[in-house]
Each structure stands twice: as C-alpha cells, then as structure tokens.
N, C-alpha and C positions, 0 to 999 in steps of 0.2 A: 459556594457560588462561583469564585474564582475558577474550580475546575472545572465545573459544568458548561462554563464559555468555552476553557478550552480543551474540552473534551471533543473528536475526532469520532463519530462512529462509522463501522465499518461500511454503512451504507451511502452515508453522507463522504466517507472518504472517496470509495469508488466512485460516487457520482463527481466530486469534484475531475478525479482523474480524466472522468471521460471526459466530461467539458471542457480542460485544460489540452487532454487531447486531439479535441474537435472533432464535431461529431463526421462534419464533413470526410475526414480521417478515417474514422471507424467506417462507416456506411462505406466508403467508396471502396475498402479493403474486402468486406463482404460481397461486392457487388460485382469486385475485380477477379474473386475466387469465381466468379459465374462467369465472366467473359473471359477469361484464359480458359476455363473450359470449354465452353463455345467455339473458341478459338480453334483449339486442339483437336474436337468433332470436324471442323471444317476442312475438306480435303481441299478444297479450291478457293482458296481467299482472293477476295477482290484485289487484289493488291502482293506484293511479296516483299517480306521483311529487308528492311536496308534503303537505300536511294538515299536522292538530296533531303535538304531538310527545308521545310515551309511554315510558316506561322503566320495562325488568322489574330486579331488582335482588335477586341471590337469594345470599343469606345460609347461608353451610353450618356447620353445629355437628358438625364433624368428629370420628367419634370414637364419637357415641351418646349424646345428651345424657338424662340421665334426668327427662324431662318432666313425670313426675308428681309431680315435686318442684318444677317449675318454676309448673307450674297443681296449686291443690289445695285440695282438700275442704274449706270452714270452717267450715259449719253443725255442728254437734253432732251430728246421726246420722251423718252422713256422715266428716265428721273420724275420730269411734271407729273406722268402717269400714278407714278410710285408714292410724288408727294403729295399729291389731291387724296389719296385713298389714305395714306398712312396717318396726314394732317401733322397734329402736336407729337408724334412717335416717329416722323422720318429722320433720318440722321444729314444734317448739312450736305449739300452734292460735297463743297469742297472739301470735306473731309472724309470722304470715302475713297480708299487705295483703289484705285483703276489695277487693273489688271487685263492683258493681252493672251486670251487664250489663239492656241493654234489656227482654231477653226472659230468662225463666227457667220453670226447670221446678218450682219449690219448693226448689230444693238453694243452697246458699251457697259459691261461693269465694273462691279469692284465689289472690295469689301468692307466691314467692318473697320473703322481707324482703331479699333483694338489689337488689329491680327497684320502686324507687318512683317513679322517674319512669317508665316502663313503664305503671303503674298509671294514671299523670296524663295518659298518652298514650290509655290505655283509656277512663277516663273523661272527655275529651274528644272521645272518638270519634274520634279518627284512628288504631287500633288494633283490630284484633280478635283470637282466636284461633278455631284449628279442632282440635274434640279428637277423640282418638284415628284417625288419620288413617294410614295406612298402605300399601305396597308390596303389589296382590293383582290376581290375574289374573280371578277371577271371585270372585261372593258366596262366602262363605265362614263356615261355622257350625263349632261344635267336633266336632259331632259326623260333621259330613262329614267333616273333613278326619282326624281320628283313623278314618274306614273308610275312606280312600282315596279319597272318591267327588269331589274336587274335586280342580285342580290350585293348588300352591302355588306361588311366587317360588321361582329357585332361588338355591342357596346362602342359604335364610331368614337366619342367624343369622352370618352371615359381612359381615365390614367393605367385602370387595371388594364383593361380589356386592349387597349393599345398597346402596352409595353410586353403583355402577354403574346399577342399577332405577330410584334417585332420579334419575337426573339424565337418562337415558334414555328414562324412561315404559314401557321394555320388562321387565316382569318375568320374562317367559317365555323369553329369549333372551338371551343375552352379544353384545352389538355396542358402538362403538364412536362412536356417530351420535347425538348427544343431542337432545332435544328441543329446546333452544333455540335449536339448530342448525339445527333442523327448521325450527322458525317462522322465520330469518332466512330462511332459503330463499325462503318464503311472502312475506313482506313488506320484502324489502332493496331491492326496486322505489323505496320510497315515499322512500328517502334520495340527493339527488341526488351524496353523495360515496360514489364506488364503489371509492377507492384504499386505505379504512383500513374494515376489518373494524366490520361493527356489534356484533360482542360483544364486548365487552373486560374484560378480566379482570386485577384485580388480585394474582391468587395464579397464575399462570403457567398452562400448560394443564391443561381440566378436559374432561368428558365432557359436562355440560352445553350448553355455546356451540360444537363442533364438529359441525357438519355434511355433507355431499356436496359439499358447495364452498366452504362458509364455515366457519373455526376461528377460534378466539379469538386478538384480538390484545393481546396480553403485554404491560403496562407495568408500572412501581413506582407505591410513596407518594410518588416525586419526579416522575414523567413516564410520559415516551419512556425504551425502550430502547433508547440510539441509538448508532454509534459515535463518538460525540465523549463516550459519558459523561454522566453527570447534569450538565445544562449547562454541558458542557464544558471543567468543572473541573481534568480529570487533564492533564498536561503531555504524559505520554504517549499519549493518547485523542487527544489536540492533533495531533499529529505524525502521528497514524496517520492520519487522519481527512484533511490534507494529501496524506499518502501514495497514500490509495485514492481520492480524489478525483479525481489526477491520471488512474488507472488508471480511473477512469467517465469522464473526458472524452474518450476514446481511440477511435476507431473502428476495432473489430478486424474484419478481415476472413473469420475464422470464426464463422461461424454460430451456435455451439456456447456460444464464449466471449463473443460479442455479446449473444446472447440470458441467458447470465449476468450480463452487466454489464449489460443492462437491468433485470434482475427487481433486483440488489441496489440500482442508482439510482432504483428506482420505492420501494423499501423505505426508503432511504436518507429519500428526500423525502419521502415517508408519514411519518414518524418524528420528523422538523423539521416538516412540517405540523402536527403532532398539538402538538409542545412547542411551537410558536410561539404557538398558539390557546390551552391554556392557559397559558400565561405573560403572555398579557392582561385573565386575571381578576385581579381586584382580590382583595384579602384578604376572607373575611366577617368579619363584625364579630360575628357568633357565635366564641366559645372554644371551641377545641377541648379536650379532657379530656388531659392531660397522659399519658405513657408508657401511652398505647389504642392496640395498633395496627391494630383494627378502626376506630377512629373515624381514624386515619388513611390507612386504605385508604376510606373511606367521602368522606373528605374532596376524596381525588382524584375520586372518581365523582362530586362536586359539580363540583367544577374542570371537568370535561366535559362533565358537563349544562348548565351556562353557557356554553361553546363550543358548544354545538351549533348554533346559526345559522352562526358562522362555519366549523365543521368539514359542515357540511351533512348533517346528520341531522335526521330524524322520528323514527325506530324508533331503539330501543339497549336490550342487556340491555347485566348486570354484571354479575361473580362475585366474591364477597367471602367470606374462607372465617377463622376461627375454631376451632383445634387444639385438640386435650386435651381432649376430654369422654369417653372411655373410661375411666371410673372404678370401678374392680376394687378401689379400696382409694381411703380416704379420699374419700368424695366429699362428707361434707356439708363439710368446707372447700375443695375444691376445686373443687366444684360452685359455692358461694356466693361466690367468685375471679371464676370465670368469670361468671356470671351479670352481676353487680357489672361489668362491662368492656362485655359486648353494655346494659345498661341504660344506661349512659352515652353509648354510641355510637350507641344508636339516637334518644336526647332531640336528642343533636348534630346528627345528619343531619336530624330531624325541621325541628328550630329553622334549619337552614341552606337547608333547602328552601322553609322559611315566610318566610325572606327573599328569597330567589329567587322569591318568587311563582308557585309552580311544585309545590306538594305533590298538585295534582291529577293530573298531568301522572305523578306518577312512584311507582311502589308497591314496596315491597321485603316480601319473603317467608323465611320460615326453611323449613329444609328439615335435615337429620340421618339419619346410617346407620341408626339404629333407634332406639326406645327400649328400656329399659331393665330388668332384672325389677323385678317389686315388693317383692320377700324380697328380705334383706337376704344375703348371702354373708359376714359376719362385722363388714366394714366398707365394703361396697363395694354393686355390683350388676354383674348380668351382661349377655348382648348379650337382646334381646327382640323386641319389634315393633310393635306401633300405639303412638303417641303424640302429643303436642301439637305445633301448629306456630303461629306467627304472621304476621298479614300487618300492615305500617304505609303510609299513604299519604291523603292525600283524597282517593282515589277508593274506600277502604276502607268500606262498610260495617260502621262500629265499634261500639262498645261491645258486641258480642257474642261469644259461645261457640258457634260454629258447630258438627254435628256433633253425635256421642252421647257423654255424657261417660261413662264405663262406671262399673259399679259396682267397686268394688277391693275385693272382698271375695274368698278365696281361692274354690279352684272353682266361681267363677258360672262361667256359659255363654259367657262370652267372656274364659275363664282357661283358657288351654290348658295349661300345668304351671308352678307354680312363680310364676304371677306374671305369666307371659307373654302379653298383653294380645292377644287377637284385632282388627286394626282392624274398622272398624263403616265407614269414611268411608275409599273406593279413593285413593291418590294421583294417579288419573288423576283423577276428579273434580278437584280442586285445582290441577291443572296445566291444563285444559280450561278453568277458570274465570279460569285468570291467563292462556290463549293469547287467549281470548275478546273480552276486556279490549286487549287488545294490539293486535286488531286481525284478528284471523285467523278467515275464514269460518269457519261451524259446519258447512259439507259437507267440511269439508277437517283437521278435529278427529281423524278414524280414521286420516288417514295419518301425522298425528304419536304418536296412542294407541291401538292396534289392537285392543285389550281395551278400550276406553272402550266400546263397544254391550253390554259385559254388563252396565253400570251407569248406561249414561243414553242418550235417545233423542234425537240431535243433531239430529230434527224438531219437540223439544216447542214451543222458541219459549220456553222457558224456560232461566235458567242452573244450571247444573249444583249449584251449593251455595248462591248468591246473596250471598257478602260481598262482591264487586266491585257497586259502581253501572256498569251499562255505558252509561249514557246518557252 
C-alpha cells in the first residue's frame, strides 16, 4: 500500500512537470515558434528592432470599484449634490483630500482619505485621472439609448462581459483576443528576445495580453514558473527537474516526441533565462509596504524592468490585478481596506521607478469591470457603468482630471436609472491614447479598436484625450 501512494507513473509524472512548468510557459513557447516565423516572412515590420524602452502596466480593480467614492466632489454645491444622491455611502466633505488639478472648471475635488500619497503623487504631477470613462460602441445619450436608436456593450451590467470589453476594446463582440495582445502583435518586432513573451503577467492568464500569436507569460511575486520550483527550494522540484532533464537531453527519433521535448526545453530555458536575469538585480533601497500584495506583484514588474537590457526587451506590458471591489454590502469599510493597499502600492512602484531612473519610460493605468450605482442599496452599491480611472508615470500628463466629470444629481441626462452613470469618455479613447504612447502607428489604431472612428479621427494629428506626453 505504502508503494502504491508513492509510486510516480510516467503519465502522472509528465503531467505533474508540465503544471509545474506552467502551462502559460509551454503554450506561449509554441506559439512564439509561430510568431518569430511570422516575424521573419515579414520584410517590412511596423517597427525596427532596438529603440527606447516603454512599458504599459495595467492595474485591474476587479470586481467594480466604486469610483465615485474614489474621486469626489468637495466644493460646497457640488459635495450637497454628491451627498443627497450617495445619502448613508457618502464619505464626510471633511475628510476627503482636496486636490488642485492644473485646469478646472470651477468645481472642487478631492479624494478618498485613504489615498494620501495618491494625492502627493497628483500633486506632483506624476499622476492623473480620467473621469467617467466607460465601455461604449458609439456616442451615446439617455435618450437614444432608452428608444433603442444606439447600440450598447453587451452584457452592460454583467462582471463577464465587462471585464471582457475592458481588456479587449471589443464592446460589440465576445472574443477572446485582447488588445494588448493586439499591440504586441504590432510591436514585438522592436524586442531582440523572441523566446520569453512581452506581456507578462503577474496574476496568471488574462484577456488583456493574449493575442493571435502572443499570450501572457505567467510568473509569481517570486519569479519563473519553473520546474525546479521558486529557486529551487523543494527537494522534490530537485529530483524532478534531474529527472526530465535527463529525458530533454535524449534525441528521440519520433517526430512527434522530438518536437515535444523541444518546445518544453525551449520553455524550460525561457524560464532559467527569465529567473537568472532577475536574480541579478540588487534589492531597491525603496521599502516595500509590508502584507501589499499588490505592491508585491508590483515589485516583481520592477525586478523585470531592470532586467530588460539583459532579458532583451524595448516593448513590455504587465497585468497586475487587485480582487474584491464588488461591494453589495459594506463598502465604506471595505472600500477604504482596499483603496488604503493600491495607495501604498502605487507611492512604492512610483518611488522604485524614480530610483530606476526610468518613471518616464514606464506608465501604469487602472482599469475596473464597471462602476458602481450612486444609491445606496442599504449598505452597499450595485453593478453600473462610466467611472473614474487613473494613469501614474512621467510620461503622464498629471495633475489633471481628464474627461467630464458628471453631475451626480439623480435623473440628469447622464443618469440613466438609479445612479447609473452614462460614460461621456469611450474606453477606446483611453486605450488609443496608452497604444499611441507605446509605440503603435495611428493607421493601425482601427484594427486593435474597431469602434474607435465613431469617436476620434486617427488623421487629426492630434491625441485622442491628451494625458500622455507623446513626445
């Protein structure tokens, strides 16, 4: 009986390896043998290998963050407005951090009293936000879309079908193909390392960084996914790792199995490439915020951006993602939990990048299933749709409020029932302005946003929202 537990069979061992491998590892090694060829067919690349280096870094508040708790009203008419509609959910005027953007329209905000270095990050200008911002196929008014005469996002008010639109740019369609998938597509030319995926992602696969040839490549807060283990700690990671070693240095005479043991020793060695590089950065001398594990996924996406000379990257997104903002009940304490975790993480990364000398170089953005209503549901709030989002970086365009900030009084004209905020600002705008930034012609904006020509004319020679510097 004793051997039978610990008997290993050979199918069960392989399967363990690849798991331990990650699949994200294998798949994208297969998929990267498709787009270097691709590559290589292509006499005229969008792009030419080399240049500066840039990095998109996009932040998900999964869940439905309610934003307008986040950014909010502090001038005296404005605030009453804010707190008649919010009622038992608005946050004390006096305790919301006022903030002085560059440009205003006469109205007064501020933010959350959870996010005071947020504030310090705004008023230094390395921060902006863009308000009420939202998921929409064409312009859209209350009164079209209550007579049918416009078409809407489908699944509006649903977690899938929202976070799918976000990270996709396709409101109109369920696919599978994200935009930042899109853009690597466009610009993975420009990175002379074609063996380790340019989107990498800290929170395992997303919709975001998967593209027609390129998916996200899957690591922890420790590394590589690899199978020796988070540097190769486990005794039994050890032995295994000997074991299937033995079996990549084998030259099998089937095709079949060959071309297997190639993709996983091309995976294999991607994987030691990736932990070797960084495991030669040095510690920053910036603190990390103790039990953040946003500031520790944040931390790894520094770790990598400092390897990028030696990992051979120009181009690189990230995906860093942030649970629990679906708040049906109790949100002002758990709202101001959360909030309190992304403001610490984002001073960290800021501060980590300004030692790096490198905050120009690299912009991180927020992004969320929806917002939020503005009624209160007793002690909560329900699913909605246009709300605030943030971009941080020195290429940022800061200290401003990009965007209309709506009135939050019940049935204005961009309340469609209950609270439910009409965006005013397309998510394609805002994803066009961070592809722009990155690197990616503006004739080539329609095949990663196909609904972007109902809202901006990618001939003006202008940018689409303008909080990126794209000089």
């Amino acid at each position: 009986m004793t051997k039978h537990k610990n008997h290993i069979s050979r199918r069960k061992f392989l399967g363990q390896s690849c798991s331990a491998l990650g699949y994200t590892t294998l798949f994208s090694s297969l998929i990267n043998l498709k787009a270097i060829a691709a590559t290589a067919m292509d006499n005229s690349p969008l792009v030419t290998a080399g240049g500066d280096y840039k990095a998109l870094v996009c932040l998900m508040l999964a869940g439905g963050n309610d934003s307008f708790n986040m950014l909010i009203p502090k001038g005296n008419n404005e605030y009453n407005e804010y707190a008649t509609t919010r009622s038992n959910l608005a946050i004390p005027q006096n305790d919301v951090l006022q903030i002085n953007p560059n440009t205003t329209d006469g109205r007064t905000f501020g933010l959350h009293p959870s996010m005071p270095d947020v504030r310090q990050l705004f008023d230094n200008g390395n921060l902006a936000f863009l308000s009420n911002v939202g998921t929409l196929i064409e312009p859209s008014t209350k009164t079209d879309i209550k007579n049918g005469i416009v078409k809407t996002p489908l699944g509006l008010f649903s977690h899938s079908d929202q976070v799918q639109q976000w990270q996709t740019g396709r409101p109109h369609e369920r696919t599978n193909i994200g935009w930042g998938g899109r853009i690597a597509e466009l610009v993975q030319s420009m990175n002379s390392n074609q063996n380790i995926s340019m989107n990498v992602s800290l929170k395992g696969t997303n919709l975001f960084q998967r593209g027609n040839e390129v998916i996200p490549y899957a690591i922890s807060n420790q590394g590589s996914i690899g199978i020796s283990g988070y540097n190769g700690q486990n005794r039994f990671n050890q032995l295994r790792t000997q074991a299937l070693n033995t079996m990549l240095e084998r030259d099998y005479q089937d095709i079949f199995k060959n071309t297997y043991k190639n993709t996983i020793k091309s995976s294999n060695d991607s994987s030691l490439e990736f932990q070797s590089a960084i495991d030669e950065v040095s510690d920053f001398s910036t603190i990390m915020p103790e039990y953040n594990n946003l500031a520790a996924q944040l931390r790894m996406v520094a770790k990598t951006i400092a390897s990028r000379d030696t990992l051979g990257f120009s181009r690189q997104t990230f995906f860093v993602q942030v649970g629990g903002w679906d708040h049906h009940d109790e949100l002002l304490l758990s709202q101001a939990s959360k909030l309190a975790v992304v403001n610490d993480a984002l001073k960290y990364f800021n501060d980590v990048m300004t030692e790096l000398s490198i905050s120009d170089c690299v912009t991180l953005f927020s992004v969320s299933d929806f917002a939020r209503t503005l009624t209160s549901n007793g002690n909560g709030t329900d699913h909605a749709w246009g709300g605030n989002a943030f971009m941080m970086g020195g290429a940022v365009n800061g200290k401003e409020i990009y965007g209309d900030y709506p009135t939050l009084a019940l049935n204005s004209s961009v309340d469609l029932q209950d609270g439910v905020i009409i965006p005013t600002t397309a998510a394609d705008l805002y994803i066009a302005e961070l592809a722009l930034w990155f690197g990616v012609p503006a004739s080539e904006l329609s095949t990663i946003l196909p609904n972007l020509e109902n809202f901006y004319d990618v001939n003006s020679g202008q940018p689409p929202i303008g909080f990126m510097n794209m000089a």
